[in-house]
C-alpha positions in Angstrom: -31.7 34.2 21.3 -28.8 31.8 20.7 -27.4 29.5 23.5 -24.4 30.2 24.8 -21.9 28.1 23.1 -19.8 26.6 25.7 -23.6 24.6 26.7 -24.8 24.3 22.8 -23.8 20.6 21.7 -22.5 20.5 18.0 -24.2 17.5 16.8 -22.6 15.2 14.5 -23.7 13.3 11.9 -21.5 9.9 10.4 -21.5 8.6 6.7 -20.1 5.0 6.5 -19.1 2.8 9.6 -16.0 1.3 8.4 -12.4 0.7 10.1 -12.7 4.6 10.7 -16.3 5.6 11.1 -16.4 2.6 13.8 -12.7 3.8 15.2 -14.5 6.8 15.4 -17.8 6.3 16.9 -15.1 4.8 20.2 -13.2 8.0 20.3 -16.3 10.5 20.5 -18.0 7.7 22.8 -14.7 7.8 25.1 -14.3 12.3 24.7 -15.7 13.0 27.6 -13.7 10.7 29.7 -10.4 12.0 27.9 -11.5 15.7 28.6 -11.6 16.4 24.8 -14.8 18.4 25.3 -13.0 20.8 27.8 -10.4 21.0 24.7 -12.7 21.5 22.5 -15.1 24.2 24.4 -18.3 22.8 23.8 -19.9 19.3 24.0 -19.6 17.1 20.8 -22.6 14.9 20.2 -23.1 12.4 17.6 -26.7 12.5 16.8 -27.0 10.4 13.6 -25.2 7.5 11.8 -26.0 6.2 8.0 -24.6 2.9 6.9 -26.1 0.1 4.9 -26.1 -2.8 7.0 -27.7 -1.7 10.9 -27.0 -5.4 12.3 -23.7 -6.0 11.4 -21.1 -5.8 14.8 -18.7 -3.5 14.4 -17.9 -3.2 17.8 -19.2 -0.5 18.2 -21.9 1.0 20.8 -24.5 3.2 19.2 -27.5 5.1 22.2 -30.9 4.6 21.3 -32.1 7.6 21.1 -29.3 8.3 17.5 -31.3 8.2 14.4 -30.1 5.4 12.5 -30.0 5.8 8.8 -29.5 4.1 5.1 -29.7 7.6 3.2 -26.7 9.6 3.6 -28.4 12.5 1.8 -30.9 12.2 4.3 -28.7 12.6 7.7 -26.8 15.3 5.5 -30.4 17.5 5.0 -31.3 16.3 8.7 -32.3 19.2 10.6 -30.6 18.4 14.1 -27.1 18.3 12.3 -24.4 20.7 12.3 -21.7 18.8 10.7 -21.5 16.3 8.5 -18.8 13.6 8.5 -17.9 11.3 5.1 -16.4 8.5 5.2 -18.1 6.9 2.5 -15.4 6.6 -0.2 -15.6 7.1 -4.0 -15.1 10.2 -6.4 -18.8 10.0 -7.6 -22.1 8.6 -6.5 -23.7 9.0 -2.8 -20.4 9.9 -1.2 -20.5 13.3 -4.1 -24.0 13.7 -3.0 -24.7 14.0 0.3 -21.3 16.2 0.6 -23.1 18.5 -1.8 -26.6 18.1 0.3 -24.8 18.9 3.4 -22.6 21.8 1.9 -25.8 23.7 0.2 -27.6 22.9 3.5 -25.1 25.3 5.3 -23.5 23.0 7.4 -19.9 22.0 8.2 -18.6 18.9 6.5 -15.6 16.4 7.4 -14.2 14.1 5.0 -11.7 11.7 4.3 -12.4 11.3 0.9 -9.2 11.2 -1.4 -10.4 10.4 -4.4 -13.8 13.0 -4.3 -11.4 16.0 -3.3 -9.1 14.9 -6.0 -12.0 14.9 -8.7 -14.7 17.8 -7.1 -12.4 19.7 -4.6 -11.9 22.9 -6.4 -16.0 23.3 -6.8 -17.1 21.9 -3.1 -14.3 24.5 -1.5 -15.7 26.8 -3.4 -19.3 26.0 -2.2 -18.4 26.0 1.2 -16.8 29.7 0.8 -20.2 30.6 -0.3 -22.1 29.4 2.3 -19.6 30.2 4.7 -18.9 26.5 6.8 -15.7 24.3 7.2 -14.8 21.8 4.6 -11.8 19.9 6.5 -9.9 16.7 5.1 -7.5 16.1 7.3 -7.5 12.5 7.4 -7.8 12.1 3.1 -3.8 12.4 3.1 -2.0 10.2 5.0 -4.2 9.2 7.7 -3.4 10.3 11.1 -0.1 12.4 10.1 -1.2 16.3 10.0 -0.3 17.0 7.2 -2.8 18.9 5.8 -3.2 21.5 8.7 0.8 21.7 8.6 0.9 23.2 5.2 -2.6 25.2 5.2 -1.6 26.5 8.3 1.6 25.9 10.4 3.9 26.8 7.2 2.0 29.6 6.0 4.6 32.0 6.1 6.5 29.8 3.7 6.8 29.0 -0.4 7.2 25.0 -0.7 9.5 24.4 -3.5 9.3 20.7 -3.4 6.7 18.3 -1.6 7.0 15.0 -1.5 5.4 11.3 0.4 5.2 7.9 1.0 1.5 8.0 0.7 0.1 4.7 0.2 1.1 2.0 2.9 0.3 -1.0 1.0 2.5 -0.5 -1.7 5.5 0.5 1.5 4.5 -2.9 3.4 5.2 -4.6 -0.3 8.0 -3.1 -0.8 9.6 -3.0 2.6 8.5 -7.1 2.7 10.5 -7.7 -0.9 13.6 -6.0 0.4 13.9 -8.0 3.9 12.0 -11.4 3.0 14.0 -11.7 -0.2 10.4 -12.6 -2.0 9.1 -11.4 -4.9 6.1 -9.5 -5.6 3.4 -11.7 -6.1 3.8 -13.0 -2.5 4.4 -9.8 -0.9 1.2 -8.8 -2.2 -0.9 -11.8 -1.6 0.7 -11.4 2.7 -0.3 -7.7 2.3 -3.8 -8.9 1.1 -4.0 -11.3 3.6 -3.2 -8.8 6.8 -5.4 -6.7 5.1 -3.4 -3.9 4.1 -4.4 -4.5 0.3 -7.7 -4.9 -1.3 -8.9 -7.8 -3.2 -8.9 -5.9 -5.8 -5.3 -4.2 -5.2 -5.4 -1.8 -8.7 -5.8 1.3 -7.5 -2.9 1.2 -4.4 -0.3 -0.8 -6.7 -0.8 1.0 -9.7 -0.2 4.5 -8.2 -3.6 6.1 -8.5 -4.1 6.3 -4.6 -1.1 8.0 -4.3 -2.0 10.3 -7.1 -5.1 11.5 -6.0 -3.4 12.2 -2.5 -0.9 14.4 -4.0 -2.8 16.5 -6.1 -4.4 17.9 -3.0 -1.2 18.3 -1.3 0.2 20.0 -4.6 -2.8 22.0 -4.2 -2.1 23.5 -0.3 1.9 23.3 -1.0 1.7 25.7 -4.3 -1.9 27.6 -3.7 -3.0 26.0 -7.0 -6.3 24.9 -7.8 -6.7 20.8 -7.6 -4.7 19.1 -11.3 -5.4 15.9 -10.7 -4.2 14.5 -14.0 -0.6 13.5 -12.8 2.3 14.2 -16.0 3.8 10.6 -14.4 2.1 7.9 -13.2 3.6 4.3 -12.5 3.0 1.7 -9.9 4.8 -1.0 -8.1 3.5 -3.9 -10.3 6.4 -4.5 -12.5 9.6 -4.4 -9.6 11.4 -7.2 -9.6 13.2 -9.2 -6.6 16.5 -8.1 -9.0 15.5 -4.3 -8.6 15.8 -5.0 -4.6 18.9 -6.6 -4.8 20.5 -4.6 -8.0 19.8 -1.1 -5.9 20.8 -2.4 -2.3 24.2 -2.7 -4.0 24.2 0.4 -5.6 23.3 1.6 -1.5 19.6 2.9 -2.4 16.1 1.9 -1.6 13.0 1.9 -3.5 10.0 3.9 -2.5 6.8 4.5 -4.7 6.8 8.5 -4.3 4.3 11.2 -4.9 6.6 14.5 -6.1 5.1 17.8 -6.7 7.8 20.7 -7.8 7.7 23.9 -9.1 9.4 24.7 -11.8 9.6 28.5 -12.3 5.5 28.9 -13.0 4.7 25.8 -13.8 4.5 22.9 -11.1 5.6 19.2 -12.3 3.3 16.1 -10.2 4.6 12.7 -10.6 3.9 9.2 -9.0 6.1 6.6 -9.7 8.8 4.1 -8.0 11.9 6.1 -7.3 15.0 5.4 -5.6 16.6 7.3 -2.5 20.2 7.0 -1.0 19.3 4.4 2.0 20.7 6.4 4.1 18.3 8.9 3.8 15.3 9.1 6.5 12.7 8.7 4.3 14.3 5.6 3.1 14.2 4.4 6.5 10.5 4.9 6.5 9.4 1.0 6.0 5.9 -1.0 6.4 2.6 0.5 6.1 3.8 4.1 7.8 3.4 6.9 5.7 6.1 9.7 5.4 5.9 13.8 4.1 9.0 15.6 3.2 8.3 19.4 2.6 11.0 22.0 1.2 10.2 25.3 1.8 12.3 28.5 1.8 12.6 29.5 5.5 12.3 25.8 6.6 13.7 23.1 4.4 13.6 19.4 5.0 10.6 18.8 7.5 9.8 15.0 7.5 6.5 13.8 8.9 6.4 9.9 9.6 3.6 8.3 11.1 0.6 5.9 10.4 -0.8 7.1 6.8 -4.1 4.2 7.3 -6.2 2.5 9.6 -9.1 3.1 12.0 -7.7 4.9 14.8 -5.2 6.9 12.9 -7.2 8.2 10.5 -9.8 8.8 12.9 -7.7 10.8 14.8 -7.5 13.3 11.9 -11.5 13.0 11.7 -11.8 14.2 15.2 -9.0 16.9 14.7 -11.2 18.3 12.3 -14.6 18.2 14.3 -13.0 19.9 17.3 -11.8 22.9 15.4 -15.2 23.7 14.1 -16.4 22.9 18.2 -14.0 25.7 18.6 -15.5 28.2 16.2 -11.9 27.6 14.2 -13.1 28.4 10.8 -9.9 28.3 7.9 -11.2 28.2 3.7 -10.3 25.0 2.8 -7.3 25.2 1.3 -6.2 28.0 3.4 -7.4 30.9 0.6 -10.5 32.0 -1.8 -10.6 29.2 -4.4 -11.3 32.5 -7.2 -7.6 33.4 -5.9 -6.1 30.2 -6.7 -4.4 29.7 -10.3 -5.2 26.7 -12.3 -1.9 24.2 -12.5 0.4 24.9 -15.7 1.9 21.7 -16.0 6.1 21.2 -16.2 7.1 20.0 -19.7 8.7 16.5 -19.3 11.7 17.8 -20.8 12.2 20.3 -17.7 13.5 17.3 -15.3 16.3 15.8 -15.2 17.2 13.2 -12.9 20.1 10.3 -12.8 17.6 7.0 -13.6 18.6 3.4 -13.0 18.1 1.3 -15.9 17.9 -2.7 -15.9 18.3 -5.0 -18.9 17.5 -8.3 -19.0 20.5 -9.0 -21.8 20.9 -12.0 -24.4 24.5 -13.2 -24.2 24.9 -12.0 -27.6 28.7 -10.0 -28.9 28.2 -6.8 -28.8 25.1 -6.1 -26.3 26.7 -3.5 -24.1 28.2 -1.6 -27.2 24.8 -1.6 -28.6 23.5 -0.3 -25.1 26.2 2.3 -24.6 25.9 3.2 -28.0 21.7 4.0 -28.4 22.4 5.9 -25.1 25.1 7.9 -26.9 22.9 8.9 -29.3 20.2 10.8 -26.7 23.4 12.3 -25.4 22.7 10.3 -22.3 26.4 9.5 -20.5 26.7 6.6 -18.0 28.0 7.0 -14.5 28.4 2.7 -14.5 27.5 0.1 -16.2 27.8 -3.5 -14.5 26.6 -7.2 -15.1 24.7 -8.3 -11.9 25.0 -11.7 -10.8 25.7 -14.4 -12.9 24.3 -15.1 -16.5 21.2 -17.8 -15.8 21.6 -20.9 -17.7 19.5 -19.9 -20.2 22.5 -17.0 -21.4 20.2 -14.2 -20.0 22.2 -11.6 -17.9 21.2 -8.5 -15.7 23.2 -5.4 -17.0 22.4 -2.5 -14.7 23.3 1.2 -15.6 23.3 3.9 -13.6 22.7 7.2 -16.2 24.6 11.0 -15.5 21.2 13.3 -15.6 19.1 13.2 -18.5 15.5 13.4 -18.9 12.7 11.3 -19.5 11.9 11.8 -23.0 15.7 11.2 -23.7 15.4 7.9 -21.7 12.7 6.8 -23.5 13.8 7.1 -26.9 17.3 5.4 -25.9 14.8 2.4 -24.4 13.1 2.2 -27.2 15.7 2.0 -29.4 17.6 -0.7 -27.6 14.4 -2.7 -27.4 14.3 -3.2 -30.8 17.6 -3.7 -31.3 16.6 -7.7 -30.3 19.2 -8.4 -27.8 16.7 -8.0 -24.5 14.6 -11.0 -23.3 12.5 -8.3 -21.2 11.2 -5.1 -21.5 14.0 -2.7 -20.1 12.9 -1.0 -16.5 14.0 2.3 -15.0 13.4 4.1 -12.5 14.7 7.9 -11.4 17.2 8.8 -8.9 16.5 11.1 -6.0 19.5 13.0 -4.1 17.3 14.7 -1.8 
């Protein structure tokens, strides 16, 4: 005879005490206070915790009677759990694992795991179809902002056309820092290091890749495609300049790294990469580490979500979202439909886009440069909207020529860049970046 389930518990297990797992530990510890288990119809209890180190304070109050564990495969076979809660990290190793254990084990699992939904999600949805439990990620995308429930569920009745974020706050708070400190990149990323908003080891936030793996799961409940986590375009931060800030303030845009996933008639174009937006837009306004989502859909175009995309409490937040609707009996597939009825990702041809692209030269007062410019341009049947010398030539005769190009596309630019490069008359590799109208 089963209990009735307004009395029955639903115990909880947590993978990895971190910023989030310790955040929340706090908020279940402070539910009942809240009322959260009168929202959520039946007591939440958290019953087991696995981390690697059991003395270190994390501020964090943990009852006696909790099994404490090392072995996150382990706590995710444990009998006396219902629902297992990741936040571990990592595409691969135990993280992979115990998700699998818990999955096959038949019980619920909660993740925040970007970079393993990015790499397994297609085959752990589908496990958790077949055993029939709740795989939710709300917190993997942009921390506390619900985004993930917003397209799976509130805009179901919609077709995105276009989805697009600010999803990695360390590479915002850089940029955001360059544009009002007037400093250049190196220090904006050792400040963001040292307020802890960048790892030691910053690669995979400056170089795009966080970003990436965050988009192809919202490409994936935007366009009801299976995950496609090989981006077409994927460029970082790294190589902005203190002259990109100032050359595009002037020309009155911003620069934000963006995550962009389009259709394109069948096929659906991903790309992460450094992109500039009228400042006047709102999600040029969006600055720090906040994270921002602007959706396009047919019946309700331009929704903008803005909120904090990191950090304990935030993402947290998302984590007990997740665990309440599963209290509730709230069971949704994953990614909102059968994984068997989702199409695999035919990726846009890079020739499909076109975009206006900002292009910088770092120029060698030499006769003849812009003619040479204008002229290798000409030749990709690439027309300029303006073509200006910023600032003052250095005293070394090197001078910043800025071009803003009418629509072209990538490959086009390329071969023009290319072809100017070797033409001898840059002291620096040429940089470009595309133009968004929104």
């Amino acid at each position: 005879m089963h209990n009735h389930p307004h009395t029955t518990p639903l115990r909880i297990a947590i993978a990895g005490l971190g910023n989030v797992g310790a955040s929340l530990v706090n908020l279940l510890a402070s539910a009942q206070s809240r009322g959260l288990n009168a929202r959520s119809s039946r007591p939440i209890e958290l019953v087991a915790v696995c981390a690697r180190n059991k003395n270190k304070d994390r501020g964090i109050t943990l009852s006696s009677s909790m099994l404490w564990c090392d072995d996150a495969v382990k706590i995710a076979n444990a009998p006396n759990v219902d629902v297992f809660v990741e936040l571990i990290g990592g595409s691969e190793g135990v993280a992979r694992t115990a998700v699998e254990a818990a999955l096959n084990a038949g019980k619920h699992v909660v993740t925040a795991n970007k970079a393993l939904l990015a790499a397994h999600g297609n085959a752990l949805a589908a496990l958790a179809e077949q055993k029939g439990v709740s795989l939710n990620f709300e917190a993997s995308v942009a921390g506390g902002i619900p985004i993930v429930k917003t397209l799976r569920e509130s805009l179901c009745g919609n077709s995105p056309t276009r989805v697009m974020g600010i999803l990695n706050g360390t590479c915002n708070y850089i940029l955001t820092r360059m544009e009002a400190q007037s400093e250049p990149f190196d220090v904006c990323l050792k400040a963001a290091q040292e307020l802890g908003y960048a790892e030691a080891d910053p690669t995979f936030d400056i170089d795009g890749f966080d970003t990436a793996h965050k988009l192809s799961i919202l490409t994936s409940l935007a366009f009801g495609t299976q995950i496609h986590s090989e981006i077409q375009t994927l460029e970082g931060i790294r190589s902005i300049t203190y002259e990109d800030i100032a050359a595009t303030r002037d020309l009155g845009y911003r620069i934000k790294l963006l995550g962009i996933a389009q259709r394109i008639g069948n096929t659906i174009s991903q790309s992460v990469q450094p992109t500039l937006l009228p400042h006047n837009a709102a999600i040029a306004d969006v600055g720090g580490a906040t994270n921002a989502v602007l959706i396009d859909a047919d019946f309700m175009p331009s929704l903008l979500l803005v909120g904090a995309g990191a950090g304990g409490n935030p993402t947290a937040s998302a984590v007990a979202a997740d665990i309440i609707d599963i209290a509730r009996g709230l069971h949704i597939l994953p990614f909102g439909q059968s994984v068997a009825h989702m199409p695999v990702v035919l990726p846009a041809q890079a020739d499909a886009i076109s975009h206006r692209y900002y292009v910088r030269f770092a120029v060698q007062d030499k006769p003849g440069a812009f003619a040479t410019i204008a002229t290798h341009m000409a030749q990709q049947n690439i027309s300029l909207e303006s073509i200006v010398q910023h600032g003052q030539s250095s005293s070394s005769g090197i001078a910043q020529v800025i071009l803003v190009t009418h629509k072209t596309t990538a490959p086009a630019l390329h071969k023009a860049l290319d072809a100017i490069s070797n033409a001898h008359i840059l002291a620096t590799k040429p940089q470009s970046m595309c133009i968004e109208s929104l």
